[in-house]
TORKOL-4160 file (C-alpha; in steps of 0.2 Angstrom, whole numbers, padded with zeros to 4 digits, m for minus):
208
<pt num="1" X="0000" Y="0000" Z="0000"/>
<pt num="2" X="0005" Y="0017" Z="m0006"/>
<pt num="3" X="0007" Y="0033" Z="0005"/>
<pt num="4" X="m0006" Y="0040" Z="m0001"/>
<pt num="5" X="m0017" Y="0025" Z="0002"/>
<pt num="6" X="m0012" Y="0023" Z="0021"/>
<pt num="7" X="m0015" Y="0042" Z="0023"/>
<pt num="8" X="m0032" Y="0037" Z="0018"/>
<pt num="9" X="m0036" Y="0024" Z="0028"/>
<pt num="10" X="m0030" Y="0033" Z="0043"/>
<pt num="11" X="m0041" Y="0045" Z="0039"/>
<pt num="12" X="m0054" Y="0035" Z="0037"/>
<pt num="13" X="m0052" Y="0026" Z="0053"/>
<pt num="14" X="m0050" Y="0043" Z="0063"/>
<pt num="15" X="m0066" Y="0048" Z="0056"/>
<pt num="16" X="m0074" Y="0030" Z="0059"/>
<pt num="17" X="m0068" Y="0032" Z="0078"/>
<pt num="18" X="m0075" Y="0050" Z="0080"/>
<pt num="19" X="m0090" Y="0045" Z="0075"/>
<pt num="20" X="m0093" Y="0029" Z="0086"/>
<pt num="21" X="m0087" Y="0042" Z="0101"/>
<pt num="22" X="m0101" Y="0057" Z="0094"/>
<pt num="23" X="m0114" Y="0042" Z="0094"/>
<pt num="24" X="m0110" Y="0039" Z="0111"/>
<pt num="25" X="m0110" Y="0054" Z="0118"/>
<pt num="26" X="m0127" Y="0057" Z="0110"/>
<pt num="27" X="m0137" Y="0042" Z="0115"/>
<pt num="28" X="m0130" Y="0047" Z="0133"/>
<pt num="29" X="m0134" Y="0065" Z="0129"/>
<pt num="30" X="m0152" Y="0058" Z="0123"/>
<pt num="31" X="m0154" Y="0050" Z="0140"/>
<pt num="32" X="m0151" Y="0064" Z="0154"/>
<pt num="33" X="m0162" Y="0075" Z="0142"/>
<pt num="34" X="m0176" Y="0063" Z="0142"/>
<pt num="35" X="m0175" Y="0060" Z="0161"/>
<pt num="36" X="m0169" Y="0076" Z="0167"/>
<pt num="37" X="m0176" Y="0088" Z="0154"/>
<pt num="38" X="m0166" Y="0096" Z="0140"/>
<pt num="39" X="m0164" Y="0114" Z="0152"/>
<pt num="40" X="m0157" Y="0106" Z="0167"/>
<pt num="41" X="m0144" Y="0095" Z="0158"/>
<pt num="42" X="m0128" Y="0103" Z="0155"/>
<pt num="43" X="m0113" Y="0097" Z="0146"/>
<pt num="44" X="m0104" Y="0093" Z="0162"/>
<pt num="45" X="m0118" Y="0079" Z="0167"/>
<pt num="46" X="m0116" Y="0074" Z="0148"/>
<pt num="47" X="m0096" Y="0075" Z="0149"/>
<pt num="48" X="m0100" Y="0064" Z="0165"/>
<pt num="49" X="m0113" Y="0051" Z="0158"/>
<pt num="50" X="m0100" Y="0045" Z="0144"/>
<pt num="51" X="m0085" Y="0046" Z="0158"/>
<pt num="52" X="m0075" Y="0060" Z="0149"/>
<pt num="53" X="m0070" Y="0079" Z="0154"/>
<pt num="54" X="m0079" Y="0091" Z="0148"/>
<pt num="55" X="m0065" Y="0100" Z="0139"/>
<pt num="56" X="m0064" Y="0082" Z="0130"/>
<pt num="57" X="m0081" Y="0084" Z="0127"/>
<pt num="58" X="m0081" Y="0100" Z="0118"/>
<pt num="59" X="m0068" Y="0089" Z="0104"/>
<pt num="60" X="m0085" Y="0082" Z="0099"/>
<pt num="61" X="m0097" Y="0096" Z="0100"/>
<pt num="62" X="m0098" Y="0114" Z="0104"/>
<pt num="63" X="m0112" Y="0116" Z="0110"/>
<pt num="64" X="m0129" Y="0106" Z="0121"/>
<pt num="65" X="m0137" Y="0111" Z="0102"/>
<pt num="66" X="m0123" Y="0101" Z="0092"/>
<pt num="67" X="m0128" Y="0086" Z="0104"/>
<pt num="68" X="m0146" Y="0086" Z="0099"/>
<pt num="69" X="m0145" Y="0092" Z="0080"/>
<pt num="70" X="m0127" Y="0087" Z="0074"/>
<pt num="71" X="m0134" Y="0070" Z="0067"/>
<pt num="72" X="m0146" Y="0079" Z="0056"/>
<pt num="73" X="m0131" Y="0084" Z="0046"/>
<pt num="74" X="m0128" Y="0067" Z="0042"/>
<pt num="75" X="m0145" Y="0063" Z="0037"/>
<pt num="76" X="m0146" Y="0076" Z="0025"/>
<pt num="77" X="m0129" Y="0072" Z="0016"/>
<pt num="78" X="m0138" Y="0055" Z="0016"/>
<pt num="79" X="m0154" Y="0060" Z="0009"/>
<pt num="80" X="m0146" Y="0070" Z="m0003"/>
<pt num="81" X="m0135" Y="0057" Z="m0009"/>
<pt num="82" X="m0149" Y="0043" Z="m0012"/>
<pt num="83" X="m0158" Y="0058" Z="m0023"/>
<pt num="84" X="m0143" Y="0058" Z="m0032"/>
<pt num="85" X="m0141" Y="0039" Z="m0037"/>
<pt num="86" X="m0158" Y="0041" Z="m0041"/>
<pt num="87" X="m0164" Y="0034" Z="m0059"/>
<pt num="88" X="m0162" Y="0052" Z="m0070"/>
<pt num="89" X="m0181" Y="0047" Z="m0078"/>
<pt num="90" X="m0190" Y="0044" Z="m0063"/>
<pt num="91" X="m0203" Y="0054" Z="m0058"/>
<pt num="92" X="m0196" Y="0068" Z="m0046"/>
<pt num="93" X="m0210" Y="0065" Z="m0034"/>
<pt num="94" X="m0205" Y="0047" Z="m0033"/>
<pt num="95" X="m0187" Y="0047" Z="m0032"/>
<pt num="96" X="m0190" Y="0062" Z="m0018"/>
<pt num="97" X="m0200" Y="0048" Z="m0006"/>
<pt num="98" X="m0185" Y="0034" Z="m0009"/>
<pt num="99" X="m0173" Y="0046" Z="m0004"/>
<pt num="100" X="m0182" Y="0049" Z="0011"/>
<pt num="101" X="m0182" Y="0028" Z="0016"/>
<pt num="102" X="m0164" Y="0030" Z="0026"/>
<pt num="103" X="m0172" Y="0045" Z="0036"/>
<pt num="104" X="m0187" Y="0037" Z="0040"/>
<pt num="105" X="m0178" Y="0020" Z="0043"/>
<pt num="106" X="m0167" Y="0030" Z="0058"/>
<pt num="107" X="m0184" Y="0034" Z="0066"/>
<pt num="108" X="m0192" Y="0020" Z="0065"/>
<pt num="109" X="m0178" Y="0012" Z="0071"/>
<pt num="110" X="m0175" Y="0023" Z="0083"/>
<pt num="111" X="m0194" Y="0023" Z="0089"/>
<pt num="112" X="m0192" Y="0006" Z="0096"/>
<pt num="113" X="m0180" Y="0011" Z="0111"/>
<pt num="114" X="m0191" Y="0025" Z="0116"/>
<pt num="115" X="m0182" Y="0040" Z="0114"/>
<pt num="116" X="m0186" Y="0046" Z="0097"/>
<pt num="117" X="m0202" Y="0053" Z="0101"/>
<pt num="118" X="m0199" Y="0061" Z="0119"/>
<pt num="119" X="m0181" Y="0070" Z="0109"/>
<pt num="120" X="m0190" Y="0077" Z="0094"/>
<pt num="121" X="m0203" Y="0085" Z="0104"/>
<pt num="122" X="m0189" Y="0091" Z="0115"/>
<pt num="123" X="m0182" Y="0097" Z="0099"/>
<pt num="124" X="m0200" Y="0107" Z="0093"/>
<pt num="125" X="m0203" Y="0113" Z="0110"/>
<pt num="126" X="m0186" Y="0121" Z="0112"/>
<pt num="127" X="m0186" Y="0138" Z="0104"/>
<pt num="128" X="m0168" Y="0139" Z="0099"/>
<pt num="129" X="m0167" Y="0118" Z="0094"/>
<pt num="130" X="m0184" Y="0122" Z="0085"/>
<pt num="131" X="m0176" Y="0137" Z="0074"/>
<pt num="132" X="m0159" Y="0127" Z="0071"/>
<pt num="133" X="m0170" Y="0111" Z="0065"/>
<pt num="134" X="m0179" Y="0120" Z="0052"/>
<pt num="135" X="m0163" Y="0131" Z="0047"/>
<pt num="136" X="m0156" Y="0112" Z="0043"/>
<pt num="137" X="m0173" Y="0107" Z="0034"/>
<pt num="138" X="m0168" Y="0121" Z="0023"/>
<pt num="139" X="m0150" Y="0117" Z="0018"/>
<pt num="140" X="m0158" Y="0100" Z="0015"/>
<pt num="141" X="m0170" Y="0111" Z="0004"/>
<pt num="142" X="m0158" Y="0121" Z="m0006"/>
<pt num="143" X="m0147" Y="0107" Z="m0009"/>
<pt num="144" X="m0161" Y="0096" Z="m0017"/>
<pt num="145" X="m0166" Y="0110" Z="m0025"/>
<pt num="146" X="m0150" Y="0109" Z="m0034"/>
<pt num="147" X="m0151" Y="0090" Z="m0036"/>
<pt num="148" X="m0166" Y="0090" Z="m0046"/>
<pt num="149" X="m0161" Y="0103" Z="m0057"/>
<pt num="150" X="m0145" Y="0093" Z="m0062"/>
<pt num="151" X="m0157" Y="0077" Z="m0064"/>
<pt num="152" X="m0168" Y="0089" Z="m0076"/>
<pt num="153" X="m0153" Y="0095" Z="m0086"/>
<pt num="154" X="m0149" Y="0077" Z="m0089"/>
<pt num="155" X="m0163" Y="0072" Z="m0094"/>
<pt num="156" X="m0164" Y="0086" Z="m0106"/>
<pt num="157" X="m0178" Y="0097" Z="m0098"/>
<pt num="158" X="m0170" Y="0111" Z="m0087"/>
<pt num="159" X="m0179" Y="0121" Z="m0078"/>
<pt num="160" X="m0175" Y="0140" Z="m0080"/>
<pt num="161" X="m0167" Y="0151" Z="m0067"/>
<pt num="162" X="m0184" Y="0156" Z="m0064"/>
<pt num="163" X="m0193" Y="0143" Z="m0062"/>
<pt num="164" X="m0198" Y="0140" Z="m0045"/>
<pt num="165" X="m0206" Y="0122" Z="m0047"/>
<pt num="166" X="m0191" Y="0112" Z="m0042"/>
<pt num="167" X="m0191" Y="0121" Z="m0027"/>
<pt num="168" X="m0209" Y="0120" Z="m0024"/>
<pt num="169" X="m0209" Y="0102" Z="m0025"/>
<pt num="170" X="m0195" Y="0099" Z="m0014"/>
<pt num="171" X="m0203" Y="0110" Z="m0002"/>
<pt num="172" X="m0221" Y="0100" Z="m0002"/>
<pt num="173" X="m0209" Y="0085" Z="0000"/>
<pt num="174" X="m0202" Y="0088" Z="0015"/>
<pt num="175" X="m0217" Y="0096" Z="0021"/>
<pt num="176" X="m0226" Y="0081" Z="0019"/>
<pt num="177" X="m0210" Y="0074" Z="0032"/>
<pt num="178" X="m0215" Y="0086" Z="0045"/>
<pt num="179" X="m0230" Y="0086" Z="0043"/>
<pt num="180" X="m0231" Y="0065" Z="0044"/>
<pt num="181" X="m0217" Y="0069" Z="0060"/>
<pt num="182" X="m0231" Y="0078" Z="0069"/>
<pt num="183" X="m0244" Y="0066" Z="0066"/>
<pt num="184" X="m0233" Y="0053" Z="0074"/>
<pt num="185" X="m0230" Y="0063" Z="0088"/>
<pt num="186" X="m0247" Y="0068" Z="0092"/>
<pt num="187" X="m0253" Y="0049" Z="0089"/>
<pt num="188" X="m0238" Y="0045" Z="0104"/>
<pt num="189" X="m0227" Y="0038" Z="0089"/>
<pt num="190" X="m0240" Y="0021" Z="0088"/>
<pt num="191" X="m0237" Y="0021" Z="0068"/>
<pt num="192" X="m0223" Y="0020" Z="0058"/>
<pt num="193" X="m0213" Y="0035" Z="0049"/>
<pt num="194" X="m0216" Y="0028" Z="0037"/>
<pt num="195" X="m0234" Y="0024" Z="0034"/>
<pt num="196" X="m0238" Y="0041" Z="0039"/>
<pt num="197" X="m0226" Y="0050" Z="0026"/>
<pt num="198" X="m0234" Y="0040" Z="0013"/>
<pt num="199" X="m0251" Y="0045" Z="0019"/>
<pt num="200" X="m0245" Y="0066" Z="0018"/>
<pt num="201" X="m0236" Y="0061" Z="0001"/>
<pt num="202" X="m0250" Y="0053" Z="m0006"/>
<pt num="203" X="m0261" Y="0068" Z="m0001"/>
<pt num="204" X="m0250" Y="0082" Z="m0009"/>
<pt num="205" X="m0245" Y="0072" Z="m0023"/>
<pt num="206" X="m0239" Y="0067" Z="m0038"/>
<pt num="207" X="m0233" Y="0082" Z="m0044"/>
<pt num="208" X="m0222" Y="0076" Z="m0061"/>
């Protein structure tokens, strides 16, 4: 193996090892917030919970914020990169729902050990986790945006500058994500994600 290819998977080890540690800290993060309430949890009882300082800590996340949101980060990369691989003559409303399934799969999963529900409506009854969630929902938006306007270029029907339906449509899309997120919380998360996205989608949709 070359230099260049064991600078790479040191690389990709490092990063593989800061992530188990972020996941770590979160689900223990997730715990005291649940128990305790998100307002009377600091980063020192986090720091605590996962047996690390708090200076240490702060290697992993700046901020009790970063603990709650910084996952959703990667869920949009992932969302973003299963619209991509999506076929270039499917309809957009159709590959938008399969690029959701990793997304809902995480909450469904997550659902089962019972802090899913009690963490998102930490996060929607928390002004300032509130207006950093949707600020994300919106990098996810614009990013799509631009996703389905390469997808449209390939297929040989570009939208114009103008044109404000690829926008639109991404924006009912993941509208259709709250509004299936909210459903499940107000029905104490008995259904799937999953099942209830479908319903929203299928209300607001097709739109190709």
């Amino acid at each position: 193996m070359d230099q260049a290819h064991t600078d790479q998977a040191r690389t990709g080890l490092r990063e593989r090892t800061r992530r188990a540690i972020q996941k770590e800290i979160t689900e223990a993060a997730e715990r005291l917030f649940v128990e305790r309430g998100y307002e009377a949890t600091t980063i020192g009882h986090i720091a605590e919970a996962v047996g690390m300082s708090r200076r240490t800590l702060y290697r992993y996340f700046s901020t009790r914020e970063d603990v709650v949101l910084a996952k959703l980060d990667v869920v949009g990369d992932e969302v973003l990169a299963a619209l991509r691989e999506r076929p270039v003559g499917e309809p957009v409303w159709t590959a938008l729902r399969h690029s959701f399934d990793g997304m809902i799969a995480h909450l469904d999963h997550a659902g089962s050990t019972g802090l899913a529900a009690p963490m998102q409506r930490i996060i929607l009854e928390t002004p300032g986790l509130r207006a950093r969630y949707l600020e994300k929902i919106e990098r996810v938006e614009s990013a799509a945006e631009l996703v389905l306007r390469e997808r449209a270029d390939a297929a040989g029907k570009p939208w114009g500058v103008d044109d404000p339906t690829p926008r639109a449509v991404v924006a009912a899309a993941l509208g259709c994500v709250l509004a299936a997120e909210h459903a499940w919380l107000a029905g104490g998360a008995t259904q799937t994600m999953a099942v209830l996205v479908d319903r929203a989608m299928a209300a607001v949709g097709p739109r190709d």
